[in-house]
N, CA and C atoms as a LAMMPS dump frame, in Angstrom:
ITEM: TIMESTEP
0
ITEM: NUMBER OF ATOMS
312
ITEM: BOX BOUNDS ff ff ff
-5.0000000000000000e+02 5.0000000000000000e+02
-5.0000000000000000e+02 5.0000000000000000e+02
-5.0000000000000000e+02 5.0000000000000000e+02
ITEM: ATOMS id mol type element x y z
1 1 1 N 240.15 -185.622 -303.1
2 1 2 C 240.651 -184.278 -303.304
3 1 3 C 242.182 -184.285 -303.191
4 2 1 N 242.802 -183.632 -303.967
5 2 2 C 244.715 -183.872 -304.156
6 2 3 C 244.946 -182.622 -303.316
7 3 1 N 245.813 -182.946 -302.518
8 3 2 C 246.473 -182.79 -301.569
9 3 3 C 247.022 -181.159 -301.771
10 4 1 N 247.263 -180.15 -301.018
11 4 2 C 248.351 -179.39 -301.304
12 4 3 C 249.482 -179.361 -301.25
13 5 1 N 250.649 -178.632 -302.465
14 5 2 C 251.809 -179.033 -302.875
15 5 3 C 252.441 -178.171 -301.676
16 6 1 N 253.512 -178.1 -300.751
17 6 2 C 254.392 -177.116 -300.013
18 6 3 C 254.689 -176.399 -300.969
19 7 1 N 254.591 -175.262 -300.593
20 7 2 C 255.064 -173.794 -300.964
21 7 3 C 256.803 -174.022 -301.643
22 8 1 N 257.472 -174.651 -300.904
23 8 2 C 258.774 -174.861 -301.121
24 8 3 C 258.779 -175.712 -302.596
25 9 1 N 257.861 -176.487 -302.787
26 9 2 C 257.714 -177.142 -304.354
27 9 3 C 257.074 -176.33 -305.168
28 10 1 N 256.887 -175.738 -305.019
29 10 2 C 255.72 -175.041 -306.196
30 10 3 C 256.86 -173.758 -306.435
31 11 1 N 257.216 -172.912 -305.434
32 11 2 C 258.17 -172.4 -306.066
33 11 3 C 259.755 -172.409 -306.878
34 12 1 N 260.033 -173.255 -306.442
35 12 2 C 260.865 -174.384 -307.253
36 12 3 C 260.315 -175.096 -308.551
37 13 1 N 259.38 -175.334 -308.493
38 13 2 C 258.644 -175.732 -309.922
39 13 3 C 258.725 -174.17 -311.081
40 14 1 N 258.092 -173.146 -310.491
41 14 2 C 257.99 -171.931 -310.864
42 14 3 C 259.374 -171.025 -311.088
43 15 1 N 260.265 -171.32 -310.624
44 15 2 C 261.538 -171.043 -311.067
45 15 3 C 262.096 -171.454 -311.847
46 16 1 N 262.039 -172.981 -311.689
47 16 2 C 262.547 -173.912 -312.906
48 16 3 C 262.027 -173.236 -314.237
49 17 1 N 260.06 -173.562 -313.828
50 17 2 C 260.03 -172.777 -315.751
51 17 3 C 259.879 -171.377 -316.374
52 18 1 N 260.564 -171.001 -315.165
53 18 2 C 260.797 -169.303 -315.635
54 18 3 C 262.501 -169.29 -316.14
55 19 1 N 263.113 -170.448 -316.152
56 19 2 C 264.595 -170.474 -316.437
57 19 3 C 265.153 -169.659 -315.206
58 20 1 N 264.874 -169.545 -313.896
59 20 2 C 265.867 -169.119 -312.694
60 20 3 C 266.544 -170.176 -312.109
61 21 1 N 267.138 -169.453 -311.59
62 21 2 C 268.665 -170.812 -310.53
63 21 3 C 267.441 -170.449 -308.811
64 22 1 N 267.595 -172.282 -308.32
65 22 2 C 267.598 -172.076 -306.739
66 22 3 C 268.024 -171.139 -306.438
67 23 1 N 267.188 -170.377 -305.17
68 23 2 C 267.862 -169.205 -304.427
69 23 3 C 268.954 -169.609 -303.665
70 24 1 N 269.49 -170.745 -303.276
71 24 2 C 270.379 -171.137 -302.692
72 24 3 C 271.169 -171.379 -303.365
73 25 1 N 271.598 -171.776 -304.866
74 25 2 C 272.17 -171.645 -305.876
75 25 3 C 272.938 -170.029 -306.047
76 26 1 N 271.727 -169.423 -305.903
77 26 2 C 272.555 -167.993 -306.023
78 26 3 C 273.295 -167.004 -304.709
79 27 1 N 272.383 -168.06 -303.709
80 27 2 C 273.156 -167.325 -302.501
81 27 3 C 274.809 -168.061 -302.448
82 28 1 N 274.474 -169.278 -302.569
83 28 2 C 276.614 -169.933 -302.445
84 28 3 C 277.209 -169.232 -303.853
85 29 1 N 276.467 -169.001 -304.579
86 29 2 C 277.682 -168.089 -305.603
87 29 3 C 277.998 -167.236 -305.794
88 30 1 N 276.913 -165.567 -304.884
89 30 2 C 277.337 -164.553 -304.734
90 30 3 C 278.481 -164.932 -303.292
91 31 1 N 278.264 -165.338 -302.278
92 31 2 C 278.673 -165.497 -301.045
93 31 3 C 280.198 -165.912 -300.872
94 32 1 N 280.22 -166.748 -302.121
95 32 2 C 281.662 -167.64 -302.562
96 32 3 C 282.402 -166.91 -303.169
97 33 1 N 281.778 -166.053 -303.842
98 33 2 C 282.607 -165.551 -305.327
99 33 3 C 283.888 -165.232 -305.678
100 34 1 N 284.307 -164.662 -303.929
101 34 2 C 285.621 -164.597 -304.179
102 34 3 C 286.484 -166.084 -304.377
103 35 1 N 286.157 -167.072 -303.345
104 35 2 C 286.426 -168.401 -303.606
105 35 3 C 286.752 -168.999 -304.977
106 36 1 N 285.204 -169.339 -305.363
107 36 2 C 284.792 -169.591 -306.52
108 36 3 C 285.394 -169.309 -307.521
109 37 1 N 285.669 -168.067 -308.202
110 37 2 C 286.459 -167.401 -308.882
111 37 3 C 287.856 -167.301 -309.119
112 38 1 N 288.744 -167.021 -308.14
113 38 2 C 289.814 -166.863 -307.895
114 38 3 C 290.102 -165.823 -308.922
115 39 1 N 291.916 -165.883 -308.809
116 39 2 C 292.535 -165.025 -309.884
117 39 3 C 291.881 -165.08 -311.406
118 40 1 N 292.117 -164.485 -312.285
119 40 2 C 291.576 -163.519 -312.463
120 40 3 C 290.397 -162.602 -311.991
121 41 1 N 289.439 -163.457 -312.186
122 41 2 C 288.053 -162.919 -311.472
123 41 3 C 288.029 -162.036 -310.244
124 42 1 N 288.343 -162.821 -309.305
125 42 2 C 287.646 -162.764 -307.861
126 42 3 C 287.455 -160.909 -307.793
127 43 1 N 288.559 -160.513 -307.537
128 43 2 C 288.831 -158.775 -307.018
129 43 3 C 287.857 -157.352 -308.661
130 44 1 N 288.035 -158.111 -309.836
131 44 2 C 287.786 -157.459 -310.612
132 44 3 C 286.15 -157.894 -311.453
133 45 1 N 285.441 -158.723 -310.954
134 45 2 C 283.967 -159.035 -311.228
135 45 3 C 283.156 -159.213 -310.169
136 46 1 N 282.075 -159.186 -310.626
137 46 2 C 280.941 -160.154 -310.287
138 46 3 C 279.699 -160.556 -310.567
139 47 1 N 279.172 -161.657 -310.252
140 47 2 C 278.153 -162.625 -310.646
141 47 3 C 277.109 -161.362 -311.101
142 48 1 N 276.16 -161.158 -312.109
143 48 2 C 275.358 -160.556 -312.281
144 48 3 C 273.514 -160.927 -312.15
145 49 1 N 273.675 -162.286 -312.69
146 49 2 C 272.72 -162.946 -312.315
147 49 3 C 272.995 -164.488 -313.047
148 50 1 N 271.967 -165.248 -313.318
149 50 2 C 272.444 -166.785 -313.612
150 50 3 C 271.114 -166.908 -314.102
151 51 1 N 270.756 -167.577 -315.346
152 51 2 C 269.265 -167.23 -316.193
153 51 3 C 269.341 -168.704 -317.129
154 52 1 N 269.04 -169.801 -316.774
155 52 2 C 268.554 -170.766 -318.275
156 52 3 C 269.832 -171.09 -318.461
157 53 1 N 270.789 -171.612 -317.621
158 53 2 C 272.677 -172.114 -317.051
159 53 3 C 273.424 -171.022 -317.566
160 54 1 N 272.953 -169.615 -317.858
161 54 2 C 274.315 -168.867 -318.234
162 54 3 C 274.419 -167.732 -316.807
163 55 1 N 276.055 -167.675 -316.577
164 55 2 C 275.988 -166.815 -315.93
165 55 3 C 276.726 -165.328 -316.511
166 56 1 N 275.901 -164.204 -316.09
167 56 2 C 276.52 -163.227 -316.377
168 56 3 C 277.432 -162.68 -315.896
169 57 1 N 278.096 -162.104 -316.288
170 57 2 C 279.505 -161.844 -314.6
171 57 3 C 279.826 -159.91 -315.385
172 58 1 N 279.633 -159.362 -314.161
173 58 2 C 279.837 -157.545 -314.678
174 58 3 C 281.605 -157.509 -314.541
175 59 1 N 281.828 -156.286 -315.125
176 59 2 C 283.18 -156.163 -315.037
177 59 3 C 282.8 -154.366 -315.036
178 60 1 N 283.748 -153.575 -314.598
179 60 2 C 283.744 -152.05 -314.77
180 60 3 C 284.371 -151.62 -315.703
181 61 1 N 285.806 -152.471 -316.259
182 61 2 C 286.561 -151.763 -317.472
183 61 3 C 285.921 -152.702 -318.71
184 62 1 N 285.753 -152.16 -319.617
185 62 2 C 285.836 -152.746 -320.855
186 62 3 C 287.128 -153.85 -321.482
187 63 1 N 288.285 -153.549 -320.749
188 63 2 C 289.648 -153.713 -320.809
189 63 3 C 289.541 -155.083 -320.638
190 64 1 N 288.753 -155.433 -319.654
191 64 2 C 288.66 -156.693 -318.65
192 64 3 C 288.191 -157.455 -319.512
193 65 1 N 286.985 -157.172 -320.209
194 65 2 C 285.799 -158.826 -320.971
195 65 3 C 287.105 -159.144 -321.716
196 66 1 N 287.725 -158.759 -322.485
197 66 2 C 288.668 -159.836 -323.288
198 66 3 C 289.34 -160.818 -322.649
199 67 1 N 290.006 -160.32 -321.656
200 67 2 C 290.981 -161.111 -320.452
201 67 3 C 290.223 -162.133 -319.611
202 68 1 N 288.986 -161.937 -319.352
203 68 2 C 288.104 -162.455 -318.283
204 68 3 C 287.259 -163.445 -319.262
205 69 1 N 286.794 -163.536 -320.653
206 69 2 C 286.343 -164.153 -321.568
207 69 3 C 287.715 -165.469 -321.924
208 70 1 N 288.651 -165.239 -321.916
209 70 2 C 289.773 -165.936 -322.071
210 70 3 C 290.061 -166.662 -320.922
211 71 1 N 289.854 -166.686 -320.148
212 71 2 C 289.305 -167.538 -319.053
213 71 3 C 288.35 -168.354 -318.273
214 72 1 N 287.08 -168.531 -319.205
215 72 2 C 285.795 -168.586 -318.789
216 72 3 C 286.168 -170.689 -318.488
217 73 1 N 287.12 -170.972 -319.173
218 73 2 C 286.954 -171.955 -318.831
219 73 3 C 287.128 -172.912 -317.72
220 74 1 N 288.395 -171.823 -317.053
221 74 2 C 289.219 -172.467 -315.52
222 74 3 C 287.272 -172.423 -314.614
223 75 1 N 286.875 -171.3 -315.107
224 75 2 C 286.208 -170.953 -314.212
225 75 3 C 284.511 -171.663 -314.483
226 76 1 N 284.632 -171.837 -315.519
227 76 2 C 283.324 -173.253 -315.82
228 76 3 C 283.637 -174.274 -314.575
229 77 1 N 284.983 -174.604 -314.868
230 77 2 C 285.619 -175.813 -313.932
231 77 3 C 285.287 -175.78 -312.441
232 78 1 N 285.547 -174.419 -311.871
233 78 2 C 285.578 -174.012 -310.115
234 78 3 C 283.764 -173.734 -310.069
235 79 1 N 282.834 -173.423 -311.124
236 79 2 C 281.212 -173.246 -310.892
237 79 3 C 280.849 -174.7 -310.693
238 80 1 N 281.687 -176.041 -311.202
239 80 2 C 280.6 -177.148 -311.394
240 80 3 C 281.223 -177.763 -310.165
241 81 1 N 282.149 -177.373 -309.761
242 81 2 C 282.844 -177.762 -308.416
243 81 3 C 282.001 -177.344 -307.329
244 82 1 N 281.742 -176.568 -307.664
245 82 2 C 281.283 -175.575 -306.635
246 82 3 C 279.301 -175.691 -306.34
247 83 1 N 278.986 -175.276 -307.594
248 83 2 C 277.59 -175.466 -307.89
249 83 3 C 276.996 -176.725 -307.862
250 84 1 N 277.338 -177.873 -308.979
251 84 2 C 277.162 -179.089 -309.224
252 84 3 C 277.345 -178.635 -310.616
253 85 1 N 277.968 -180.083 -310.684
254 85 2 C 278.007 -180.056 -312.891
255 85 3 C 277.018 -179.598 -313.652
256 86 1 N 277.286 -178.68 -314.633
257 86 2 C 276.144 -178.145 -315.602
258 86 3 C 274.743 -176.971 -315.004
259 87 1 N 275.267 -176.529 -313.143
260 87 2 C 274.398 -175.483 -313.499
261 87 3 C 274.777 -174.975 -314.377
262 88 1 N 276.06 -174.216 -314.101
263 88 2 C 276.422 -172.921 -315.091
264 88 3 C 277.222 -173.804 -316.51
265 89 1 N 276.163 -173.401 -317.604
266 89 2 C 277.199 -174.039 -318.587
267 89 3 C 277.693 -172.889 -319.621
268 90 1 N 277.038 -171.753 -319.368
269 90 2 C 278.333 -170.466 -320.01
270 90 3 C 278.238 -169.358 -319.357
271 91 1 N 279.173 -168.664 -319.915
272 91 2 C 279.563 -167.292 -318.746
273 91 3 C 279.582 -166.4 -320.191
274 92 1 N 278.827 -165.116 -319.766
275 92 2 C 278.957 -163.886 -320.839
276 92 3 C 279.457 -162.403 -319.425
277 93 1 N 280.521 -162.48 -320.064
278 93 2 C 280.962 -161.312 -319.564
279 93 3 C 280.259 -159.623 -319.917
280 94 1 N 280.163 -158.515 -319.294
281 94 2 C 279.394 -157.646 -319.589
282 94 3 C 280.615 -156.814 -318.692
283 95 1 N 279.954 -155.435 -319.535
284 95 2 C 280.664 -154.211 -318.877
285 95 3 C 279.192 -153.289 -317.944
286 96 1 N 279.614 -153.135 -316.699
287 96 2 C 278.657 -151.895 -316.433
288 96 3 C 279.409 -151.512 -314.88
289 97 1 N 279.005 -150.281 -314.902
290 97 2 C 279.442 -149.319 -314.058
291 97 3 C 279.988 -150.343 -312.713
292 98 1 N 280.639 -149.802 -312.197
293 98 2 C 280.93 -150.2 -310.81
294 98 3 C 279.684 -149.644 -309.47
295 99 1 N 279.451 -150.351 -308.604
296 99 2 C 278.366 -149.828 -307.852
297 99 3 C 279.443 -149.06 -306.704
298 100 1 N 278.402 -148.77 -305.612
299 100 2 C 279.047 -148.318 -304.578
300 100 3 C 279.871 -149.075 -303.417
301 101 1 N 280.151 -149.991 -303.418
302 101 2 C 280.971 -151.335 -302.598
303 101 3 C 281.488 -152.075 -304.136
304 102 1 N 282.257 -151.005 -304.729
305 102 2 C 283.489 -151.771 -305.763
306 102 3 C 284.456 -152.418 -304.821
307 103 1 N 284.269 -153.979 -305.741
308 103 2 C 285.68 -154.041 -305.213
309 103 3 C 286.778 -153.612 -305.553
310 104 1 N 288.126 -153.893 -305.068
311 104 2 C 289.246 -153.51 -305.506
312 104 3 C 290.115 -153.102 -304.761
């Protein structure tokens, strides 16, 4: 009779083929973000979620995705530093509201 798998593998298996990031993946990159990010980023985004290596990153002005898209690359650089090479292999910037703990 085969053995049972730990809970800790099976959901990790189950993330993988749902295209999600480790939860620990997403906890050092909300947690970091200001780090991670730096100038431009840090004060005026954040991480939205991370789906199949892209990460989404919100912004509140519309003003911003051009400026913040024009940068995606410093910041490819500080995710694989940070993450390991090739979690995140693109960033789509998005506009949506600011929540209630905006930064700024």
């Amino acid at each position: 009779m085969k053995q049972p798998e730990p809970l800790e593998v099976v959901l990790r298996d189950l993330l993988t083929r749902l295209g999600l990031p480790d939860p620990l993946l997403v906890e050092t990159l909300i947690a970091g973000w200001d780090d991670i990010a730096g100038d431009p980023w840090a004060r005026r985004s954040q991480p939205a979620y991370l789906r199949d290596g892209e990460l989404v990153v919100s912004v509140a002005e519309p003003a911003l995705v051009a400026m913040l898209r024009y940068a995606t690359g410093d910041l490819l650089r500080r995710l694989d530093a940070r993450l390991g090479e090739g979690i995140v292999s693109s960033i789509r910037v998005t506009v949506s509201p600011p929540d209630r703990g905006e930064r700024g």
